[in-house]
TORVEX-325670 format. One record per residue: residue in one letter; x negated, y, z of N, C-alpha, C, CB in turn. Coordinates in steps of 0.1 Angstrom, whole numbers, plus 5000, padded with zeros to 4 digits. Glycine has a CB too. Layout:
N
aXYZXYZXYZXYZ/...
% end
This chain:
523
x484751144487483951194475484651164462482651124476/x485651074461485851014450487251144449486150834450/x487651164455488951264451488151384447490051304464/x487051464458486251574452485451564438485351594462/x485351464435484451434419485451454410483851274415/x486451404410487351424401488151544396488051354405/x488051664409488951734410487351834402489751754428/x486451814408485451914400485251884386484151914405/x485251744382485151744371486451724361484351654370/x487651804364488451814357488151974352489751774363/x487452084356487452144353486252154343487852194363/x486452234331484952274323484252374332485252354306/x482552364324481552444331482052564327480052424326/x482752574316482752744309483952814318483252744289/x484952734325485652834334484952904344486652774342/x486253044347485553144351485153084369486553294348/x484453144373484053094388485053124395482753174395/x485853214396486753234405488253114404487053374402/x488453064393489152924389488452794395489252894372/x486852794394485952724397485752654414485052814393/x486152814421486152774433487452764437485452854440/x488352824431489752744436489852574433491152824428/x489252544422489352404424488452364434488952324413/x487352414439486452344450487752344463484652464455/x488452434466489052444476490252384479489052544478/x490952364466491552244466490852114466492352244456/x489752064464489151954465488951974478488051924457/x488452034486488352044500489151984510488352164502/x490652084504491552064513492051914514492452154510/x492251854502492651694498491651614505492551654479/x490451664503489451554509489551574529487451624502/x489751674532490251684544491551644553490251794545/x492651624539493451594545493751414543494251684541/x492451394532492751254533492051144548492051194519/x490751294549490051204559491451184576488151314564/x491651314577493051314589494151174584494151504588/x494151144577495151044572494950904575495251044557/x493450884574492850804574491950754592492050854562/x491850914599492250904616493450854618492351034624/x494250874612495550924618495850724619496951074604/x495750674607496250534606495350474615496350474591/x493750454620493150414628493450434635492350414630/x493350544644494650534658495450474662495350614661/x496550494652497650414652497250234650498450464640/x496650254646496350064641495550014658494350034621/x494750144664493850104676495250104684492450224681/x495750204688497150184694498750084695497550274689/x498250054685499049934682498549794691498849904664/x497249814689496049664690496449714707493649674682/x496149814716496249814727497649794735495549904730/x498549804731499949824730500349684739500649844713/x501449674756501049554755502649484747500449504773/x502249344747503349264741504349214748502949164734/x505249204743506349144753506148994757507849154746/x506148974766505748834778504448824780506148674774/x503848914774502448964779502548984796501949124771/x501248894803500848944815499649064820500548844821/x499949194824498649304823498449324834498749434816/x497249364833496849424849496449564846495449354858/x496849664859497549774857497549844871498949734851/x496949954872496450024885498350034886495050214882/x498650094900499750154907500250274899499450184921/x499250384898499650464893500350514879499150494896/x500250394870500450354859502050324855499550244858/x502550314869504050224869505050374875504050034884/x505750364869507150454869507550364874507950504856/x508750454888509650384893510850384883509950434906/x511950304885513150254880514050304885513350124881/x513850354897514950364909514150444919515450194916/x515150554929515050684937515050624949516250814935/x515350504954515550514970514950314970517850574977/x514150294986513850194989514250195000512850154988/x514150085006514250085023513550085030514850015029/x513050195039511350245044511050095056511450445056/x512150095061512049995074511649825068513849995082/x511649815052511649695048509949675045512749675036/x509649795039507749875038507249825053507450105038/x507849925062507049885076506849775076507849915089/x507749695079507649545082506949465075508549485082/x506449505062505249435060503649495062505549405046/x503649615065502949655069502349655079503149705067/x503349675091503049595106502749445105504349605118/x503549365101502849215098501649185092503549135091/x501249245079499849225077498849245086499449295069/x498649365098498249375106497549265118499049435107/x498649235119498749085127498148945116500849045130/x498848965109498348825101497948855088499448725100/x496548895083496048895072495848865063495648915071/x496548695069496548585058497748615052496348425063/x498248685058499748715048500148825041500948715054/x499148935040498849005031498048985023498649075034/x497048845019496448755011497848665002495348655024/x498248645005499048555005500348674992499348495023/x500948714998501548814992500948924978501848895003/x499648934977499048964971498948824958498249004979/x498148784962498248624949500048574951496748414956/x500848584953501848584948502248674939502548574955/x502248764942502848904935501748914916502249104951/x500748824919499648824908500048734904498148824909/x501648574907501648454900500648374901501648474889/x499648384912498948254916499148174925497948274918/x499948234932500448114943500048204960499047924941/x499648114964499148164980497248154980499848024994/x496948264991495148264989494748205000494248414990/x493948094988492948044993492248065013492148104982/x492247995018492147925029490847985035492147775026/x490047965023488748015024487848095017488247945024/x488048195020488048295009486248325006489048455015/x485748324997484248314994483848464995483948254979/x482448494996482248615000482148734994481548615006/x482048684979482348784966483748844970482448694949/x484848754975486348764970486448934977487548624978/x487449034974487449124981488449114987487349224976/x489249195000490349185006491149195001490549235015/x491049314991492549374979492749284968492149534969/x492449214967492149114952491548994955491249174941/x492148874967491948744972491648624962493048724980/x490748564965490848394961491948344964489848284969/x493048274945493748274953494248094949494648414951/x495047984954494947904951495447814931495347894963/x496447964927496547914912495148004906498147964903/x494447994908493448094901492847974890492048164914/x492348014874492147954869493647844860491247934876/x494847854868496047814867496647884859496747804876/x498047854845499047954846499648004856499747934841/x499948144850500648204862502148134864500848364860/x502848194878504048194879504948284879504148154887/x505248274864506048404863507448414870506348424849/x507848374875509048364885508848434896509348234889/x507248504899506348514910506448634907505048454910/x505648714893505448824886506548954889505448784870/x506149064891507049214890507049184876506349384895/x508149264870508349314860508249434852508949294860/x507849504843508249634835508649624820507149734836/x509049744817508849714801508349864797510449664793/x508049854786507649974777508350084772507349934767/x508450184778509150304770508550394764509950384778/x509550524766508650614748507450674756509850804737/x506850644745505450734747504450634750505450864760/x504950504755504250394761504050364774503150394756/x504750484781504750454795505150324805505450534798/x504750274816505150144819506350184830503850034824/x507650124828508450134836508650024848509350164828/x508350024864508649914866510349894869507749864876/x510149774866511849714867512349614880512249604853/x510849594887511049494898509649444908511649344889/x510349484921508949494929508449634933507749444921/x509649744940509449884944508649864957510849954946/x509249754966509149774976507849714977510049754983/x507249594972506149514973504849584970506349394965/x505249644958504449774954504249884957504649804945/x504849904969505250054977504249974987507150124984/x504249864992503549785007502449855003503349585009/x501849754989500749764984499849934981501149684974/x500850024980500750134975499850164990502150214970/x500850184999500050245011499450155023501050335018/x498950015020498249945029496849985026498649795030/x495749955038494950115037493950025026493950205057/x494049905022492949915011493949924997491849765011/x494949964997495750014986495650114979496750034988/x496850184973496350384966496750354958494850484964/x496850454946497450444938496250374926498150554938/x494950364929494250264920494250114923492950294921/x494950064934494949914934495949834921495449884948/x495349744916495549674907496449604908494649624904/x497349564897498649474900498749404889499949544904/x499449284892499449224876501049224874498649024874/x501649234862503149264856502949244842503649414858/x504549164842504849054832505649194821506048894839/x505549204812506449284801507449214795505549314789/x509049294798509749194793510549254784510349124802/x509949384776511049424767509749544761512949494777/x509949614749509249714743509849794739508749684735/x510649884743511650004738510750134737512850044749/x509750104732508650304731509050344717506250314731/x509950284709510050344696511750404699509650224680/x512150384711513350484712512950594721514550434717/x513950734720514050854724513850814740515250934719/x513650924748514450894765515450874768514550964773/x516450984759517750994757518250824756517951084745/x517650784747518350674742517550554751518250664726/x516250524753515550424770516650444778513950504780/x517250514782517350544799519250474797517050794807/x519250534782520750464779520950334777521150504768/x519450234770519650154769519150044788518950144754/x518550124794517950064810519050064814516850144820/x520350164818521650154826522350014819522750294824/x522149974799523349894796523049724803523749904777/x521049734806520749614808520549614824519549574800/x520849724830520849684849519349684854521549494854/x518749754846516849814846517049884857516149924830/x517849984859517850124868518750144876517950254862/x518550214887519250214898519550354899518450154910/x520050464894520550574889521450584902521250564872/x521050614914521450644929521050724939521350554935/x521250814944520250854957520350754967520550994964/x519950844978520150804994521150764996519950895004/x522050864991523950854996524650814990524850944998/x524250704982525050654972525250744957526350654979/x524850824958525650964947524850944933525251174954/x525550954922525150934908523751044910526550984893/x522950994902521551114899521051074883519751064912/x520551194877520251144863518251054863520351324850/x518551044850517150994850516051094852516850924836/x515851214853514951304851514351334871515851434840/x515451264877515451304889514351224901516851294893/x514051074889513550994892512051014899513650934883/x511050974911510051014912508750944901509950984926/x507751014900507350994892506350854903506751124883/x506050844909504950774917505750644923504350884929/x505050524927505750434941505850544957504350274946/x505750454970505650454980506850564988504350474981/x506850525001507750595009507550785007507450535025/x506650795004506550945004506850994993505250995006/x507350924982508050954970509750914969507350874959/x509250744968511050704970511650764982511350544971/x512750734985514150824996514250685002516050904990/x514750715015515350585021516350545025515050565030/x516950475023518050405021518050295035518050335005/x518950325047518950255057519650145056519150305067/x521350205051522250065049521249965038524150115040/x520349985031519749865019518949825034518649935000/x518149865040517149835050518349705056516449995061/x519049765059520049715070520149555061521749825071/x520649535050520649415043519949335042520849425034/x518749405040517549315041517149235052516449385038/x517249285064517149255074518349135083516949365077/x519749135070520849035073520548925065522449075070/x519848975055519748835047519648725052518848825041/x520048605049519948465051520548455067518248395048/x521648575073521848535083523348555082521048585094/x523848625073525148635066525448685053525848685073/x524548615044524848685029523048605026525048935027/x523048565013522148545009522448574992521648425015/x520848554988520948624976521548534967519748674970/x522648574961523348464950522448424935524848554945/x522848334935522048244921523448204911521148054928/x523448234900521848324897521748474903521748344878/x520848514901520348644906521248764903518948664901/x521748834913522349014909521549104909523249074919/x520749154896520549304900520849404909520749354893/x519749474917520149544928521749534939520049674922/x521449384942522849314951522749404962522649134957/x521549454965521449474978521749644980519949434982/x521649714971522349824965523749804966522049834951/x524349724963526349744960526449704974527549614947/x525849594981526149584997526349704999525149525007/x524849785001524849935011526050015006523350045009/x525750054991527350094991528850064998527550084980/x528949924995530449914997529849995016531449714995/x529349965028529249955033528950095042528949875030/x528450145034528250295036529750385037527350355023/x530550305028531850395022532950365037532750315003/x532350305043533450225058532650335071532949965064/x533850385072533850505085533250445098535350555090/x534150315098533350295114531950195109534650185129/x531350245103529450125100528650225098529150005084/x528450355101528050475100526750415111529150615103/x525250435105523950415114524350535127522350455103/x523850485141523050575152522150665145522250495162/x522350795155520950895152520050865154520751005157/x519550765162518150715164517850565156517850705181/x517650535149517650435143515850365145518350465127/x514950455153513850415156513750355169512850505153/x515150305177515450245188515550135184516350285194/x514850015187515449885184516449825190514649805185/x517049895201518249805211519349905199518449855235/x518850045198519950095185520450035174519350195178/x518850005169518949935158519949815156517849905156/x519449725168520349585167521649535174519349485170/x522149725178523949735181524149765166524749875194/x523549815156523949875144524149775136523049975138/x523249685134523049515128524049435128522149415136/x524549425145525349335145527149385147524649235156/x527549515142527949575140528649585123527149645145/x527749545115527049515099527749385100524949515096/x526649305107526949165111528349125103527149155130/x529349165118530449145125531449165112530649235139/x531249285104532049315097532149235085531849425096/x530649205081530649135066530948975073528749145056/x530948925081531348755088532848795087530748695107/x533248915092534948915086535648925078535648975088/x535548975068535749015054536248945045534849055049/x537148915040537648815028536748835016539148855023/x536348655013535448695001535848724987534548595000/x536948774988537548854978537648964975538348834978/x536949014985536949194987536049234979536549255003/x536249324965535349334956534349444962536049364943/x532749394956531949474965531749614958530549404968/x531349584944530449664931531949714921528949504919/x532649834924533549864920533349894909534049924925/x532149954907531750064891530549974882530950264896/x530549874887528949794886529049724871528649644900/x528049774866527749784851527849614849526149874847/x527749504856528049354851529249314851527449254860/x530449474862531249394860531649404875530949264852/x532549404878533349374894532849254902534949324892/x532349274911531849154921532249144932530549154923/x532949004942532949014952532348964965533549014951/x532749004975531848964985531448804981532448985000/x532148734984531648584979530748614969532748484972/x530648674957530248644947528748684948531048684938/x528648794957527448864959526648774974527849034961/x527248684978526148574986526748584999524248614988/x528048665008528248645019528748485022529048735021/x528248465034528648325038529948315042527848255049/x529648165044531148145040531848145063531247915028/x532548195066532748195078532348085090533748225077/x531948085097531548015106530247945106532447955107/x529047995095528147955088526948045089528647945076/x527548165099526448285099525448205110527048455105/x524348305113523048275120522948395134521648295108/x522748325142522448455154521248585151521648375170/x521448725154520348835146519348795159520949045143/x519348745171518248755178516748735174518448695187/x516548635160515148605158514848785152514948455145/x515748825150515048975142514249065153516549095135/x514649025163513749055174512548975180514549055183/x512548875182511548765192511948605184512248755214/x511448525174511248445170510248315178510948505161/x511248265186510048165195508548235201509648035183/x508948335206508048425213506748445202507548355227/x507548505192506748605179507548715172506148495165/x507348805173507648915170508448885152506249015173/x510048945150510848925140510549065132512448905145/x511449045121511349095110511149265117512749045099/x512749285125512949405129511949465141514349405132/x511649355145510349415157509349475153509549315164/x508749375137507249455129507449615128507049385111/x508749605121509349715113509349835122510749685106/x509649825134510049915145508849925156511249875152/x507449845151506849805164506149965167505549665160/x505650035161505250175168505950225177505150275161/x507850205175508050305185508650195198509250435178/x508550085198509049985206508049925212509749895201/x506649935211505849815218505649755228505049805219/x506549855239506849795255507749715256507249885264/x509049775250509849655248509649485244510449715241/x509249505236508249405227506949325233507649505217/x506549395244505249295251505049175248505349285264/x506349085256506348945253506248865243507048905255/x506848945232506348855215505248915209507548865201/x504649025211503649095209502348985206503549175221/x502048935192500248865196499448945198499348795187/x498848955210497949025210496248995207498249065221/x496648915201495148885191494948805181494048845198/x494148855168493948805158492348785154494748885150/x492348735142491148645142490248785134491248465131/x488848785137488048875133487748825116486748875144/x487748915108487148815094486248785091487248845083/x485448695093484248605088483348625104483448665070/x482348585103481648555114480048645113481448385115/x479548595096477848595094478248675082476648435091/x477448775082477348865069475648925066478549025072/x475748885049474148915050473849085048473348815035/x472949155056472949265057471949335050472849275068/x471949435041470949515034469549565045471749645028/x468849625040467649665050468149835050465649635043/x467849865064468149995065469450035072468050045052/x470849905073471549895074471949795084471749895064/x473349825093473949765104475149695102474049855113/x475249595109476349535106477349565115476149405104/x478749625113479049705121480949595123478849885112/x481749575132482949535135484249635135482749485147/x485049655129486049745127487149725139486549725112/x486949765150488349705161489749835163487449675181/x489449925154490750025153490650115136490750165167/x491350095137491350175120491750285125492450115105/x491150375115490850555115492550585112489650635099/x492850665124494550705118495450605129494950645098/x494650495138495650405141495650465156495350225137/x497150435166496850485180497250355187497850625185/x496650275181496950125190495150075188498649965179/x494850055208493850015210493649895211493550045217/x492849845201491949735198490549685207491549755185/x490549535210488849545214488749435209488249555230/x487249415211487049225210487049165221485749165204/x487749045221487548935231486748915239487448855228/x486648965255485348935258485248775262484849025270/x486448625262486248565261485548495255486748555262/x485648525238485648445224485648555210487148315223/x484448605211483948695201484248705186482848665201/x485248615188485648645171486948615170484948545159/x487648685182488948745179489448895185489748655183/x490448915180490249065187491549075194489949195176/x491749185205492949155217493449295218492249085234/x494649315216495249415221495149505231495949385223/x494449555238494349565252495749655259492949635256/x495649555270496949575280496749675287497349455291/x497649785292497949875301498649885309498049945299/x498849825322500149765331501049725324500849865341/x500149585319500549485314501649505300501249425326/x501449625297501849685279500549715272502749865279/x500749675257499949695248499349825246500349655239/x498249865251497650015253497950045240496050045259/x498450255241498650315230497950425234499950325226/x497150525224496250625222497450725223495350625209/x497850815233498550905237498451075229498150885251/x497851005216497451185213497551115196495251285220/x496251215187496451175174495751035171495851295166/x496351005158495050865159493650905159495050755144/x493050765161491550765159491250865144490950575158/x490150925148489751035130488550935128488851265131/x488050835131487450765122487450645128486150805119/x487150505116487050395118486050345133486550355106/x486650255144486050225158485750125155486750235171/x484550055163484749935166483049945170485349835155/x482249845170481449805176480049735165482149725184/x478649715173477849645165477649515173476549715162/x478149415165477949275171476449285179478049155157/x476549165189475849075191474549245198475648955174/x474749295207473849405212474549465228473649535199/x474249475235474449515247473949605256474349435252/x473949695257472949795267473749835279472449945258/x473049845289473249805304473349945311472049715312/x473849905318474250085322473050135328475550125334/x472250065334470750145335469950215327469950075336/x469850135312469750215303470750325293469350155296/x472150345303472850465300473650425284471550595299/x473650245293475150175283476050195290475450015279/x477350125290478750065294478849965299479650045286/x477449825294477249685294478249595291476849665305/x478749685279479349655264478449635253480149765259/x478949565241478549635225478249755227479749645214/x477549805217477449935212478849975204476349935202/x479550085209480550135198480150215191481650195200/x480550225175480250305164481250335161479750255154/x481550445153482050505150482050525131481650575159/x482750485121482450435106483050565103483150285098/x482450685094483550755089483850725077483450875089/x485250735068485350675056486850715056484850525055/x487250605048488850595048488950455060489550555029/x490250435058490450345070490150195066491850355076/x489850105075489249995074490349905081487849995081/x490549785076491349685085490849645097491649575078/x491649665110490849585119490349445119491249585128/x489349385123488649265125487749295109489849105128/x487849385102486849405090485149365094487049565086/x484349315090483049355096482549395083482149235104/x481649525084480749615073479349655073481149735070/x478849605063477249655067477449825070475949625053/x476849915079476950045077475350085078478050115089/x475350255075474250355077474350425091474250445066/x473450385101473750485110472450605111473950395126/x474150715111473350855113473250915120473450925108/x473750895129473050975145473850905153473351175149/x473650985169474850925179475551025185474350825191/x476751025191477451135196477551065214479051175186/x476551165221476651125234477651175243475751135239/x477851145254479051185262479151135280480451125253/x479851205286480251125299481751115298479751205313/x481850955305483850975306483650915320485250855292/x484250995326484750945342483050975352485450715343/x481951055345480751075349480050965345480651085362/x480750845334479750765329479250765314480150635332/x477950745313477350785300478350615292475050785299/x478650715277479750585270479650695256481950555279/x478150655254477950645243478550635229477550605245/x478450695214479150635204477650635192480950735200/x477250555183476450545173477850645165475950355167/x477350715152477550735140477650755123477550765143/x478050615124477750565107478750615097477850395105/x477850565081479150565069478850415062478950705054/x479750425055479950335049479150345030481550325052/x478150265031477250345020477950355006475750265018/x478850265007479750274993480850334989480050164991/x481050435000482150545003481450654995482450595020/x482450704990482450764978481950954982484250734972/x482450964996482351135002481351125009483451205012/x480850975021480050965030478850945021480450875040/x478950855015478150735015476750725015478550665006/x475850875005475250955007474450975017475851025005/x475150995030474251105045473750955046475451195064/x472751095053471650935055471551035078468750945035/x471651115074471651195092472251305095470451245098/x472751265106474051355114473851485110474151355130/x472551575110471951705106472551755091470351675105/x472451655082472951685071474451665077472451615058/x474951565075476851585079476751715084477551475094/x476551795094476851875099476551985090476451875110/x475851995080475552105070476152085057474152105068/x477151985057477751975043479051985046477551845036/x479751865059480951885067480751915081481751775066/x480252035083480352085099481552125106479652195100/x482752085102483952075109484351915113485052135099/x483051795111483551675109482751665125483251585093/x481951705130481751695145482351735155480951735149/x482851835151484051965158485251835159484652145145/x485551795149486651725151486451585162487151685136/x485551535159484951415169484851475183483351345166/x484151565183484051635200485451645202483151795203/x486251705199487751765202488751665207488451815188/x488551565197488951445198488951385212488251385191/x487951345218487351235226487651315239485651195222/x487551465239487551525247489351505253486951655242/x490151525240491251515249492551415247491751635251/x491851295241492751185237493151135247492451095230/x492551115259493351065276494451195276491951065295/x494351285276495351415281494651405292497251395281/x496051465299495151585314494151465322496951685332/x494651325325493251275332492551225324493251175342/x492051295317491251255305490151295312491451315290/x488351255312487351345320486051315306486951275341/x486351345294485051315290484651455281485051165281/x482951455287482751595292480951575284482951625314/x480651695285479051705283478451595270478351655299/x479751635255479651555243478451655235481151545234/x477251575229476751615223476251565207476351635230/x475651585204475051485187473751495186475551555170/x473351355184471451385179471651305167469951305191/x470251305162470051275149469451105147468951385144/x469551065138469350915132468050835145468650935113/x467250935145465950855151466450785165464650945155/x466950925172467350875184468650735186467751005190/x469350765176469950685173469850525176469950715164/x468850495159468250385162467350345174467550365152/x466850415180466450405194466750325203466550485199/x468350385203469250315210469450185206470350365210/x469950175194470250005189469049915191470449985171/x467549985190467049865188466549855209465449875174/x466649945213467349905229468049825230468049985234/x469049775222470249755226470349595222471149865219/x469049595213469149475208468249375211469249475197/
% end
């Protein structure tokens, strides 16, 4: 107002109107362009204030983080992936590390969620020695600089995605340079890994925009390293940027170390290993590794090979005091026979007592949706769950995985007189996939009946009420009128997951009442 007053009252009453309103319209425009001036610096001032700071610690969905680098080593993902499986305390555990708190908590309280554990530095400074890294580039984007692969685990373990949360330390602020000039200044500090699969230069633009194996490329000779570590080469101190990078290279560039075609063979795998092995235990540690390497020439010594006669046998990568190794996890889908003997075939169910809403069942997760490895519970000792054996191999689902979360309702039994198994009840959770030994309150909405082998083997059909697509149905009637391709698929299913001696026949669906019927039969 104060610019518009001025501007009108420079002019006399007695000018003509048409001068009159050109000054209104220049007052207009000034007053318009002061108010944009006056946005323009709030933004910026709000922008500024949210902006994070360097040695700042943030938390920060997945999808938020730019990779650094085009290629990981898929086999290094697996293996933590298959191990969480087995041991959940170590995907607890890995998690509050990767957040700088240490290891989780022992006992985890019942607020805590699986994705985001009690963890023992909680309330502690962090450990930034612990922390991924990124820094800030133009536009404000977060680049990460460290933690592809931990963050790829995390990316696709099934309570992951690209909204799981991560905490990352900021260790530089470059958004007031060009790309041109970021990507120039990330190669001079060893930020980026400007590589494909095959070694071959790639520009920055080539980079994936996302984590996980279905973005990054794979890189087997890096897989391969990882998996020698601490058995002939360990990581040198102080630390090399992407060490494990100049290994695969030099290594790749040697005619006779060229991977097998099948590299999802583990007896393949670990002629290829020790092969790797053999060559780097021979090698003069003078043999420069990193020819073009932006720190500077490095050699094998320098980059952590041991010193001769100092290496370690690769057999634990297989069978570790009759527990399955690094390379077993990593390979366990396509090896599990092999594998029997280190195989655990059971782990602990999570928690025991869960308090249950009304209306609602408390339901046991014993296969996750997608998985073709059969799970049960213990019929010894109810709160663990067992692999089940198939002439004496860990039974495998011979067709597609399970299409929805399996498992059971605690603590209920119906007898085959009343047209049980004189089992649990199995349910059936639709949703996304659930960790096995999960237990969840569910909604059950109908049941899908059936004969297998001429015996009634029943399934309940629940959701999970806090599922975002399901969560809603309250009865199978509706499912079938919203997603009526989602029964089709269950019948289809069940019908022919045994293959040809498969005999389960005469599948049908009823609705919620009958349902509960059954449970409270059952209970």
């Amino acid at each position: 107002m104060p610019i518009f007053h001025a501007f009108f009252h420079a002019f006399p009453r007695e000018f003509p109107s048409a001068v009159s309103t050109l000054a209104l319209r220049i007052a207009a425009a000034m007053i318009a362009s002061a108010i944009l001036l006056q946005l323009l610096t709030a933004n910026v001032a709000h922008a500024q204030a949210q902006a994070p700071r360097v040695n700042q610690v943030i938390e920060v969905e997945l999808r938020e983080l730019h990779p650094t680098q085009g290629v990981i080593a898929h086999a290094q993902v697996a293996y933590k992936l298959n191990r969480y499986r087995f041991e959940p305390q170590k995907q607890l555990d890995d998690i509050c590390e990767a957040r700088g708190l240490g290891r989780a908590s022992q006992e985890q309280t019942p607020e805590a969620r699986s994705d985001q554990p009690n963890c023992t530095g909680d309330g502690k400074a962090r450990k930034q020695s612990d922390l991924k890294t990124a820094v800030v580039g133009p536009g404000g984007q977060l680049y990460l600089t460290d933690g592809h692969h931990t963050f790829s685990t995390f990316y696709e373990m099934p309570e992951g995605g690209p909204s799981f949360q991560v905490s990352v330390l900021i260790t530089a602020d470059k958004s007031e340079l060009t790309e041109a000039e970021f990507w120039r200044w990330m190669q001079q500090n060893q930020l980026t890994w400007l590589r494909d699969a095959n070694g071959e230069m790639i520009s920055w633009q080539a980079l994936p925009a996302s984590l996980g194996r279905a973005n990054l490329a794979n890189d087997d000779f890096r897989a391969a390293m990882y998996f020698l570590r601490d058995l002939v080469w360990r990581k040198p101190n102080p630390s090399v940027p992407f060490v494990e990078f100049y290994w695969a290279n030099h290594l790749r560039q040697q005619a006779m170390l060229q991977p097998p075609a099948n590299l999802t063979d583990i007896h393949a795998y670990m002629r290829w290993l020790s092969k790797l092995a053999g060559y780097v235990s021979g090698m003069n540690g003078s043999v420069v590794i990193n020819e073009n390497g932006s720190g500077g020439q490095r050699s094998a010594g320098e980059l952590g090979k041991f010193v001769a006669g100092t290496e370690r046998e690769l057999d634990a990568l297989i069978c570790d005091n009759r527990e399955l190794g690094k390379l077993a996890f990593a390979l366990l889908d396509n090896n599990a026979a092999e594998l029997k003997d280190c195989i655990p075939n059971q782990q602990p169910i999570a928690g025991s007592q869960m308090a249950v809403a009304e209306n609602l069942t408390l339901a046991m997760i014993e296969i996750s949706s997608g998985s073709q490895q059969k799970w049960q519970q213990n019929h010894d000792n109810e709160n663990w769950l067992e692999w089940e054996l198939q002439n004496g191999s860990p039974r495998w689902v011979e067709f597609l995985g399970y299409p929805a979360n399996y498992g059971i309702i605690p603590n209920t039994l119906l007898s085959k007189s009343a047209g049980g198994d004189g089992d649990p009840l199995d349910v059936l959770v639709l949703g996304s996939p659930l960790p096995q030994g999960t237990l969840i309150p569910v909604r059950i909405i109908g049941i899908m009946t059936m004969l297998d082998g001429g015996e009634q083997d029943d399934k309940l059909i629940a959701v999970d009420p806090s599922h975002p697509v399901f969560g809603a149905v309250t009865d199978i009637a509706e499912l079938t009128e919203t997603h009526p391709a989602i029964p089709q698929i269950l019948q289809l299913w069940f019908e022919n997951y045994k293959g040809e001696n498969g005999s389960v026949t005469d599948v049908r669906f009823q609705e919620r009442v009958s349902a509960l019927a059954v449970l409270e039969l059952a209970q």
